[in-house]
Every structure is written in structure tokens, then in C-alpha cells.
N, C-alpha and C positions, 0 to 999 in steps of 0.2 A: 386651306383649313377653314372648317363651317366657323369654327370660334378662336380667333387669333388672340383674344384674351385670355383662353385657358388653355394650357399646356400640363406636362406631367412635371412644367421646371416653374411656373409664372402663373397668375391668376391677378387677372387688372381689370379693369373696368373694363365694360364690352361699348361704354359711353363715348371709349377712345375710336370706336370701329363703326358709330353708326354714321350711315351715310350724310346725314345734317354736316358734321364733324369731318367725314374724311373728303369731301368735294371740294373743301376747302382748302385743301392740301395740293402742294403744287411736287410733290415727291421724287426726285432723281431717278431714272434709273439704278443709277448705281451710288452708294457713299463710300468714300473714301478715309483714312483715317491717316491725316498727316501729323504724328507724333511729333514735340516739341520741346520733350521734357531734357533733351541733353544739352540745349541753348537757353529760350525762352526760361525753361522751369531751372535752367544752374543763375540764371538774372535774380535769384530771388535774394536780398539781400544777405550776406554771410554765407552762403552757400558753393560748395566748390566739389567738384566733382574732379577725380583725378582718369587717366586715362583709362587704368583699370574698370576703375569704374563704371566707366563709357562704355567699353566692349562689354559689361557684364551687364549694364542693362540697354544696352542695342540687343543683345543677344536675346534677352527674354521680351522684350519688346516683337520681336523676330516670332519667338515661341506663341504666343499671346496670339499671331496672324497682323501687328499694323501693321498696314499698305505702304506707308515711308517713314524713312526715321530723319529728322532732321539733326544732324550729329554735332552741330554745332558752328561757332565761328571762324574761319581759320584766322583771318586778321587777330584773332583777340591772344594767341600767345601759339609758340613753337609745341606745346602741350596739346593744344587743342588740336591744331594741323597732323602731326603724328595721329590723333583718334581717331581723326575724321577718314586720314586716308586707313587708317588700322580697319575702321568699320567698312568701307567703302568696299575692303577688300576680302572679306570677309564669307563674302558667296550669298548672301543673307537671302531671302525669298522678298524681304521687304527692299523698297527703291531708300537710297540714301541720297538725302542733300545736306546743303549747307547753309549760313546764312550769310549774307554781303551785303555792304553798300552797293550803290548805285556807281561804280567807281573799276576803271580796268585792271586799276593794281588787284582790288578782290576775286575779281573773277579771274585772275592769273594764279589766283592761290586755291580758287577752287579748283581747277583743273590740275593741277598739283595733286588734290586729293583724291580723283579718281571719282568723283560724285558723278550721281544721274544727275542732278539737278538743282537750280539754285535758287533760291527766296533773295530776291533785290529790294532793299526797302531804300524809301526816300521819302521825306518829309511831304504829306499833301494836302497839308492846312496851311495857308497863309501866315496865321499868326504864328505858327511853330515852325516853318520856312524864315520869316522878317526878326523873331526875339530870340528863339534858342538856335539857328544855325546863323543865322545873321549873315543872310544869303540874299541876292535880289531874288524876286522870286521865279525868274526866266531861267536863273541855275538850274532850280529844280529839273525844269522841264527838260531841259540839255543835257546833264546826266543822265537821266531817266532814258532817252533815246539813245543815245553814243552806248551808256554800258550794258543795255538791254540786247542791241543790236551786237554789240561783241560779245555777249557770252551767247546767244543762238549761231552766229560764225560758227564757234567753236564748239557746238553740238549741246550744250546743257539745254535741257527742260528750263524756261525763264517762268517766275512766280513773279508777277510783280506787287511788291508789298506798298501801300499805300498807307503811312502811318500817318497817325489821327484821323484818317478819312473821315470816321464819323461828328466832327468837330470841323469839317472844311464847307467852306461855302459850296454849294455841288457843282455851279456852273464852273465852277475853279476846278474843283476836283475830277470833274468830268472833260473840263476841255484837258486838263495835265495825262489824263490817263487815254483820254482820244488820240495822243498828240505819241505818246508811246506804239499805239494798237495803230496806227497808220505808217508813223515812221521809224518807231524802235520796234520792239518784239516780245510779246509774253504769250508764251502758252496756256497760262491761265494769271485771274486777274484775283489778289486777296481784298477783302474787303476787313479794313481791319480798325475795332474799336480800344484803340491803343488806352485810354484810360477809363474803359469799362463802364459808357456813359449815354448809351442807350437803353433802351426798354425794351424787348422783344416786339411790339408792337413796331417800333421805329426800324427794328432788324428786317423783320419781313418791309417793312415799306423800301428798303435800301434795295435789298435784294430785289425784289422788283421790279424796282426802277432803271436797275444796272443792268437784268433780264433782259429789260426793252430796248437796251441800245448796243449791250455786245452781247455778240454768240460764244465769247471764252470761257470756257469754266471757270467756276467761280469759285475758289477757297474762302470760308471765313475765320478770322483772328477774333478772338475777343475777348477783352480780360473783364477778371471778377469783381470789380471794387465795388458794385451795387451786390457782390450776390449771385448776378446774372448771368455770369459765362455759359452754364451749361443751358440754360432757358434761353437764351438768345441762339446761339447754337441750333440748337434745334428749334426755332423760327428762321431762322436761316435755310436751314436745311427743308422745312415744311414750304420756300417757297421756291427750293429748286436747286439750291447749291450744294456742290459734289464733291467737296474735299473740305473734312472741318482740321482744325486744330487743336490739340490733345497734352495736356501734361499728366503724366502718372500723380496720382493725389492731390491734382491741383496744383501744384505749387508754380511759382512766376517770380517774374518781373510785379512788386507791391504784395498787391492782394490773388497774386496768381491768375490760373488760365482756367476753361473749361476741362474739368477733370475728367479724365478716360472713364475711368470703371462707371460713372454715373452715365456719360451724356451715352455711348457705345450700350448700354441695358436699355436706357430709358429709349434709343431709337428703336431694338430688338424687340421687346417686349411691348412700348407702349404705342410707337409710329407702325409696325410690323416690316421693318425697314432691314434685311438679312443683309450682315457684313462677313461672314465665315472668319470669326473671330475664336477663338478658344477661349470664351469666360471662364472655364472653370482655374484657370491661371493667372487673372485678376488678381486676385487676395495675395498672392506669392508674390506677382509681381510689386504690391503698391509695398510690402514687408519689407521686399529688397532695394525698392528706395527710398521708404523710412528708412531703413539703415545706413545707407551710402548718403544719405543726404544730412542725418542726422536732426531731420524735423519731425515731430513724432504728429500721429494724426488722433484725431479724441476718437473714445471708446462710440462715438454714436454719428460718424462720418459714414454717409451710406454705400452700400455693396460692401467697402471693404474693411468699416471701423470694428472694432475687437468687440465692442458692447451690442452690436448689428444683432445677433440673436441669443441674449443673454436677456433672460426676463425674472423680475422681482417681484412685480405687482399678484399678490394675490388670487386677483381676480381674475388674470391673464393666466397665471399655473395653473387656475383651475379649467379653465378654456383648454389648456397645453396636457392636461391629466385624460380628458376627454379623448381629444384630436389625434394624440400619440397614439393611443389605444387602438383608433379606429385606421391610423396610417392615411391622416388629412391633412396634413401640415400646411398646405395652402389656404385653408379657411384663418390661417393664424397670421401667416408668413406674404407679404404680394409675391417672393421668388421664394426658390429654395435652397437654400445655402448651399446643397454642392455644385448650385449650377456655375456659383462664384469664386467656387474654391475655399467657400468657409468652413469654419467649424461646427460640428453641431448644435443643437440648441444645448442650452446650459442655465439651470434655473439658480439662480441667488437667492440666498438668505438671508433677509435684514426687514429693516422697518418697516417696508409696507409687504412683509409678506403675510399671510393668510394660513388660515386653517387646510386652506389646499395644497399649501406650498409643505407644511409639516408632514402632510398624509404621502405627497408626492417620493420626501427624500426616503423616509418609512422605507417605503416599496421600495423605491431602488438599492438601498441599505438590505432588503430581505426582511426588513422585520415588522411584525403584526402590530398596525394600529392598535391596535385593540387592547393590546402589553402597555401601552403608556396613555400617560395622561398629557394627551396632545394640546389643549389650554393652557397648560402651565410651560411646556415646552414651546411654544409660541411668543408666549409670552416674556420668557427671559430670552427669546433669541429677539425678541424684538430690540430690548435691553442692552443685550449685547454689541448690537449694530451701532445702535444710538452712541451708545460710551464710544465705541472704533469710529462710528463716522463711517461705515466701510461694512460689507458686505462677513456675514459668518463663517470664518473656514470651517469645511467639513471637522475636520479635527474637533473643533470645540465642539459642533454641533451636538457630535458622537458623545462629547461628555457630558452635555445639556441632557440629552435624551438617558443616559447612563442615570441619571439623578433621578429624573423623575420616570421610572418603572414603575408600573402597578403591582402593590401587593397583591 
């Protein structure tokens, strides 16, 4: 494509594709999209997902095109074990794993469930190995090898999760996960910022570094407490790592994960980084776990928030009065909302609307500016917003406009 900034779905800066900018990029062949949201995103506090629920978004998870679904814990309850193996079995096109300690009883219960494959986490900071497991720190290492090496035995995909990696000393964290890649076993190595406490900058330097000393693919983990998840993520991935990790609307363990519908657009659109995704079932999906999850997302959450292309501003309906006309909607919009599966645009009525915004509902209404006195009609819908706090329903609008008819 001469211009990977413009499409008939996207229009981004063409700043993302000049060569200064993409040389710098260290780009995978392939990315991968390791879903999270049926373990990781059920961690978020108060949140609980029941079995049902599980199969019903593995299932669209499935539809949507990710690559794995990680379905969850089996250690954490007989509920969860039942889903995992319910998904596992399921036929799905996506690979399903699960999540385990570093320990043979878990990986005896993954195999139970029928998974391709398993994410092993073990503490890899000193300080959260010595205070919160209150372990010498040479356990670490010896789990890490013993249940790594048993769950390749017995055929799973081995992840091996390194939690707080980015908080461990590196000569620590790099001999513990040497000491795995020599004498235990992982297929690929996670790199993961368990309290969301890098800067992107810091991501690509990790990524890197770990480049230069192992040739395993690299997943990264990384939660949001800066903000950062999906920014980091993609410094991750810009400097070579092939499998990110994903919760549907963000939500997590605290302040949550890298949210799918963002970090999966912004790699498509703004890296030009093709994952054979079906965006246009984003928006359906993040609806159906706002609802199973029961955490609602604000109206201005990008790709998939309800206010994403709902406009008030005046100045912007008159832009939108223009554009519609012409069938430009990307001069207004960076995507197109059916690429996401949104709704279409929908103009509001209230305080900061405009003389454009009167003229616009006019026309769609079918009736001639020209019959009313559009200043006074602005005017009290300004009013009316104000008193509500809250945007004009159509209905009153119609009776605002009703009042003031020209003689």
C-alpha cells in the first residue's frame, strides 16, 4: 500500500510511516494476541465470572480472530477447572491455555483440562521472592526448573511468567530465567510488568536486552497503573516481541491490563502490523463483557466507548454538516466506526451546540430552516440542557422548534 495511513476504514498520520520513524522499529514478523481477560481481567477486584460466562466470551473472543485464550486458573476453584476444560474442548480456531504456578500439582490440573498450553508464573524479584512469598530465594529457581521441565514432559506449550520482572535486579532475573532456558523449559519467555511501573522507553530497553541473550519468543504482560499498558505494549512489540497480552476493556488485576480494542487498532492502523482480526466485532464484544462483568465503561473509552462518535460541539456539527454531504467522514473521524463495529455518528443537543447543530437536526427532521426562527430555538435548547445537565431529547427538541415557527 503507497499510503498505510489512508485506507477507506483509517486516516493517521502518514508521520507514523516515514522512514526516520519506521527504521527504528524492530517489528516481528508476526504478532500474536494472547487474551487474558477470563483470568487476569476476572482478578479485578469484585469481579466474577461464572462458567457460562466463560464459554460465552471464549466464544466471541474466538469470533473476534485472538490467537489464545487464556481461560483461566484451574487451582482457583472446581468452577473454573469445568470452563477451562468446557473451552478447551470446544474446537475453537484460537489455542487455549491456562494459568499455574510453578508447581507439579498445577500442571496436573492443567492436563486435566485439555489446554495447548500453559503460562507458569513465579516470583522474579528478590524483594517479592524474600517479603511476600518468604521463600529463600534458590526456591524460586528450583520450581521454576522441576515444573517447567514437567509440564514440557507432558506436551503443553511452557510460558514462563516472570512476575515483577520489571522491579528485579536483572543480573537476578536474568540468571533465574537462564537457569530455566538451560535446565528447565519454556517455549517462550513473558516479560512481565506486574505493577504497571515502566515507561515505554524502559520497555523497549527490556525487550532488547532479553533479544540479545535469548532466541525465545517473547510475550509481554503489562498492567496499567501509570496509564501505560497499551503504550508499553506496543514499545514492546516495536522492538520485537511476538505475543502481547490482552483484556477485553481493559480490566485486571488493580488498575487493569492492556486493553484489546485499543492496543490490536492502534498496531493495524498506526504500526501497519496485519493480525487477521475481525474488528468490526470489537464494540459487541467489549458490550458483552460490560455486561457479564458488570463494570460499565465511560461514554469516551476509545474504539469501543458509547460517546466514541457522538458530537455536541457546534463547531464540530458544522464540520459533520459539510463532510456527511460530501461522504468524508475520515477528515473528521482517525477510523470509521463500522470498521469497530460502532454506531453511527449521532449529533447532541445541548450547551455547546451551535447554529449548525439547529440547522443540521432541521434537515434531518425534513423541515425548512427557513420556517423557524433558528436563534431563538438555540437558544432555549441551550437552556434546556443547562437546567438537565444532560443532552436534549429529540422529543422536547420537536417541541422547542414547535414554539418558535415563523409567522
Amino acid at each position: 500500500m503507497d499510503q498505510p495511513w489512508l485506507s477507506n476504514k483509517w486516516w493517521v498520520s502518514p508521520l507514523n510511516f516515514v522512514d526516520e520513524v519506521r527504521t527504528q522499529l524492530k517489528l516481528p514478523k508476526k504478532v500474536s494476541i494472547h487474551d487474558i481477560t477470563l483470568r487476569d481481567g476476572e482478578q479485578q477486584a469484585g469481579l466474577t465470572f461464572n462458567k457460562e460466562d466463560k464459554i460465552e466470551i471464549a466464544k466471541m473472543l474466538d469470533d473476534v480472530g485472538v490467537h489464545r485464550i487464556e481461560a483461566g486458573m484451574p487451582a482457583v476453584s472446581n468452577e473454573d477447572r469445568e470452563a477451562i476444560k468446557a473451552i478447551a474442548r470446544m474446537g475453537l480456531n484460537a489455542e487455549v491455555f491456562c494459568f499455574a504456578r510453578c508447581m507439579k500439582r498445577d500442571v496436573d490440573l492443567a492436563l486435566e483440562c485439555d489446554v495447548d498450553g500453559i503460562e507458569m508464573e513465579i516470583p522474579s524479584s528478590e524483594h517479592l521472592i524474600k517479603y511476600a512469598y518468604d521463600w529463600p530465594l534458590e526456591k524460586a529457581i528450583e520450581l521454576s526448573v522441576e515444573a517447567t521441565s514437567y509440564a514440557a514432559k507432558h506436551g503443553l506449550h511452557v510460558a514462563f511468567f516472570t512476575i515483577d520482572g520489571t522491579r528485579a535486579d536483572l543480573n537476578w532475573w536474568f540468571k533465574i530465567v537462564s537457569k530455566v532456558a538451560n535446565e528447565g523449559h519454556m517455549d517462550s519467555l513473558v516479560l512481565v510488568d506486574t505493577f504497571g511501573v515502566c515507561n515505554p522507553e524502559a520497555i523497549r530497553y527490556l525487550t532488547r536486552k532479553v533479544r540479545q541473550q535469548f532466541n525465545t519468543p517473547l510475550e509481554v504482560h503489562l498492567h496499567n497503573d501509570f496509564g501505560l499498558a497499551v503504550a508499553n505494549t506496543l514499545a514492546a512489540v516495536s522492538e520485537g516481541a511476538e505475543i502481547i497480552h490482552t483484556t477485553v476493556n481493559g480490566i485486571g488485576e488493580r488498575m487493569g491490563n492492556a486493553d484489546l480494542a485499543e492496543t490490536v487498532l492502534a498496531l493495524e492502523a498506526l504500526y501497519g502490523v496485519k493480525l487477521g482480526l475481525d474488528y468490526s466485532k470489537l464494540y459487541k464484544l467489549s458490550k458483552l463483557v460490560e455486561k457479564l462483568s458488570g463494570i460499565k465503561m465511560p461514554p469516551h473509552k476509545p474504539v469501543v466507548g458509547d460517546g466514541a462518535f457522538k458530537v455536541e460541539s457546534g463547531i464540530i456539527v458544522g464540520w459533520w454538516r459539510n463532510l456527511e454531504k460530501q461522504n468524508k467522514p475520515l477528515i473528521m473521524f482517525p477510523y470509521h466506526w463500522s470498521l469497530v463495529g460502532q454506531k453511527n455518528v449521532e449529533i447532541l443537543l445541548g450547551k455547546k451546540s451551535g447554529r449548525d447543530s439547529i440547522m443540521y437536526k432541521l434537515e434531518k427532521m425534513g423541515i425548512n430552516p427557513t420556517t423557524i426562527n433558528v436563534d431563538k430555538v438555540l437558544e432555549e435548547v441551550k437552556a434546556e440542557s443547562i437546567k438537565r445537565k444532560s443532552p436534549v431529547p429529540d422529543e422536547v427538541f420537536k417541541q422547542i422548534v414547535e414554539r418558535n415557527k415563523l409567522k
